[in-house]
C-alpha positions in Angstrom: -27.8 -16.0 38.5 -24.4 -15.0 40.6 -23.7 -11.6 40.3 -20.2 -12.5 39.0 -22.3 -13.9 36.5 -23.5 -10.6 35.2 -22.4 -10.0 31.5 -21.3 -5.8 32.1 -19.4 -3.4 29.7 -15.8 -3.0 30.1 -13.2 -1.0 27.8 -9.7 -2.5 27.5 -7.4 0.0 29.6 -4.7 0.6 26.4 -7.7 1.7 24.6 -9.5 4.0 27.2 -6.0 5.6 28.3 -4.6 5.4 25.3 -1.5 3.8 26.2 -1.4 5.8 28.7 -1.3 9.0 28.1 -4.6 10.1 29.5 -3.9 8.2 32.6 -5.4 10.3 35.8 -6.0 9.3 39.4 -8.8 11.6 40.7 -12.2 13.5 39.3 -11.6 14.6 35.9 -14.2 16.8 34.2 -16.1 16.3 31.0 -15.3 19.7 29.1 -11.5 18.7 29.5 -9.5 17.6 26.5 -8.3 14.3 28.3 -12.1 13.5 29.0 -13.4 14.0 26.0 -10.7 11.7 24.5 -11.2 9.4 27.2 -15.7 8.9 26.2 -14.9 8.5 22.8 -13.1 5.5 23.8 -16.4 4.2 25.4 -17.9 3.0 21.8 -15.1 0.6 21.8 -16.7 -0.9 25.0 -16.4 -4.8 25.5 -19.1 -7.4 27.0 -17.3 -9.8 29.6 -18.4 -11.8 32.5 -18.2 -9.9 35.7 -16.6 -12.4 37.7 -13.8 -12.5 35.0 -13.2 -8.8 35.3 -13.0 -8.7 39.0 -9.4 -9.3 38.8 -7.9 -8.5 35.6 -6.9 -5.0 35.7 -6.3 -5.2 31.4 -9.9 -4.0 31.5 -11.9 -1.2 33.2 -15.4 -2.0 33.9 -17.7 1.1 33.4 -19.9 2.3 36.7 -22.4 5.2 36.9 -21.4 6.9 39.5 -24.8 9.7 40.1 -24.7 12.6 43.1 -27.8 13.6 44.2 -29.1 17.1 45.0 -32.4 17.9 47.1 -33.4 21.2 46.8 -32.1 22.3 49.7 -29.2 21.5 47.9 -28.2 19.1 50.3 -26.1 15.9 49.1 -27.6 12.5 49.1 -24.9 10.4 51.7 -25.4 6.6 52.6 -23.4 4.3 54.0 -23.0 0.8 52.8 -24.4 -2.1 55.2 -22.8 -5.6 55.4 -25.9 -6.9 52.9 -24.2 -4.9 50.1 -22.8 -6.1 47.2 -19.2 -5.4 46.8 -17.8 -6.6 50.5 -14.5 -4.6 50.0 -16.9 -1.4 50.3 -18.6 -2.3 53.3 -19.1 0.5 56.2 -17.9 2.7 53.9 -20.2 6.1 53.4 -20.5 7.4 49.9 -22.3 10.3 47.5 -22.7 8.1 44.5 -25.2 5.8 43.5 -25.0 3.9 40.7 -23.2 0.3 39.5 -21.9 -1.7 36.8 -23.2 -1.2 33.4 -24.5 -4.0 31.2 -25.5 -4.0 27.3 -29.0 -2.0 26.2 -30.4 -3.9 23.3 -31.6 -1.3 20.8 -29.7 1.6 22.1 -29.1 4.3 19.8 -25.4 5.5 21.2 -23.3 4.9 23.7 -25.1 8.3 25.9 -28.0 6.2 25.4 -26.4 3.0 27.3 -25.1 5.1 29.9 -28.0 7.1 31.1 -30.4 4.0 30.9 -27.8 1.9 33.5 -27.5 5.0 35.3 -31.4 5.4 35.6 -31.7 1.8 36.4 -29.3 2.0 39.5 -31.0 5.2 40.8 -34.7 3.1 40.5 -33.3 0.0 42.1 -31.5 1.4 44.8 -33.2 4.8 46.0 -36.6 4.3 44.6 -35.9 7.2 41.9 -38.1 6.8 39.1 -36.9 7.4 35.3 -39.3 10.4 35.0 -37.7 12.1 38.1 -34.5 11.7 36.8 -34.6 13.3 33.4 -32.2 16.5 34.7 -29.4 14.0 35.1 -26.2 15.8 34.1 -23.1 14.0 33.0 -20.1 16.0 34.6 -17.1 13.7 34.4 -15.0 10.9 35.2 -13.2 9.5 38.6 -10.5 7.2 38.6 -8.2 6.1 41.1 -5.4 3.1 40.3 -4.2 3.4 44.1 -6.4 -0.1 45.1 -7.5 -3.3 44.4 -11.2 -2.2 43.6 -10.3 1.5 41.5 -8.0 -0.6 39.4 -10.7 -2.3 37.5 -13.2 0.2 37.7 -13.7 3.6 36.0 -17.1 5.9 37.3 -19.1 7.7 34.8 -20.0 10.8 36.8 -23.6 12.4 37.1 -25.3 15.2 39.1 -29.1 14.4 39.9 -31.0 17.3 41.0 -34.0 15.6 42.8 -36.8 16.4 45.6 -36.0 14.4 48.8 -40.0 12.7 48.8 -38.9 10.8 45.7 -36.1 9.3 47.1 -36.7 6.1 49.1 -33.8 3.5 50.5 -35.2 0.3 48.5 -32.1 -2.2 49.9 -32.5 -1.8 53.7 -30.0 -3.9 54.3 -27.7 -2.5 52.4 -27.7 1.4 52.9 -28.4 3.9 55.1 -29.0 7.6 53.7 -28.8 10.7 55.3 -28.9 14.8 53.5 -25.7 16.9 54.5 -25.1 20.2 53.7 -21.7 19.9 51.7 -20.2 22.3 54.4 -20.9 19.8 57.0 -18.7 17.5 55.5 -15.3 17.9 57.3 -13.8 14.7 56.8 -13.3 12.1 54.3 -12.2 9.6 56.2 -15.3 7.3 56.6 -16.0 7.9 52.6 -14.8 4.9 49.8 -12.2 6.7 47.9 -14.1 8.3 44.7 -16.3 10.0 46.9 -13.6 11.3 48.8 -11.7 12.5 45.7 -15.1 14.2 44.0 -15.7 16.2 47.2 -12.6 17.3 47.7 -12.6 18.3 44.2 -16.0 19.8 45.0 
């Protein structure tokens, strides 16, 4: 199957910003007002073809988005190779793992749906199993409307803390991961834009 393909969950935009009026650019945390509205909009999500939703900013198309702490407290960092997915990220470096969300048969809620995508992304790409990622911790939201690729997409935001041994690059061809202290992270200029935004928030 071609990834664009890929049946994934989207909310319509008037619904998740209501109108609007909890529009943000930038990492918004959970515990504020306009992000809680904002996840209760996330029951009203949408099943669309991938390739459809690509272009049509009408819709958002929900991503985990998961930062990963060793306990040296050192950030997970990788960069994205040319096998990657999405080419408009390519040689980019980033602090979030995760992708696009699709529907969980059985689930129980929509915090049900979300954590098993964003424990499926964490297996598939760094080798992180589903028992080693129980302490995953939903802290927000990042959203930025300033490009082609933010405009469709909205990141569910979660902190990981993990022990480096579990971690293990499964796409070779597609990323390359390296621990930094967050203090030796001066600039933000080689990072895709929501990983930018999140550490400067950081």
């Amino acid at each position: 199957m071609s990834k664009y393909d890929e049946q994934i969950i989207v909310v319509p935009r008037n619904v998740l910003f209501e109108d609007e009026a909890n529009a943000f650019n930038g990492f918004l945390p959970k515990n504020d007002a306009q992000g809680e509205a904002i996840f209760k909009t996330f029951s009203d999500y949408e099943v669309k073809r991938r390739g459809d939703m690509e272009e049509d900013d009408s819709f958002k198309q929900l991503i985990s988005y998961c930062l990963l702490e060793n306990e040296k407290g050192e950030l997970l960092v990788y960069k994205r190779l040319t096998g990657g997915g999405e080419s408009r990220l390519h040689g980019q470096s980033s602090i979030g793992v995760g992708g696009h969300m699709n529907d969980v048969v059985g689930a129980g809620s929509i915090n049900e749906i979300l954590r098993v995508n964003a424990q499926r992304e964490l297996e598939e790409e760094v080798g992180l199993s589903e028992a080693d990622s129980q302490n995953m911790n939903y802290i927000g939201f990042i959203n930025d409307d300033t490009n082609e690729v933010g405009k469709v997409h909205i990141g569910v935001v979660f902190k990981v803390k993990v022990n480096s041994n579990d971690i293990e690059v499964r796409e070779t061809d597609t990323l390359k991961i390296q621990w930094l202290e967050q203090e030796q992270i001066d600039n933000y200029d080689d990072f895709e834009t929501w990983s930018a935004l999140i550490l400067k928030e950081l």
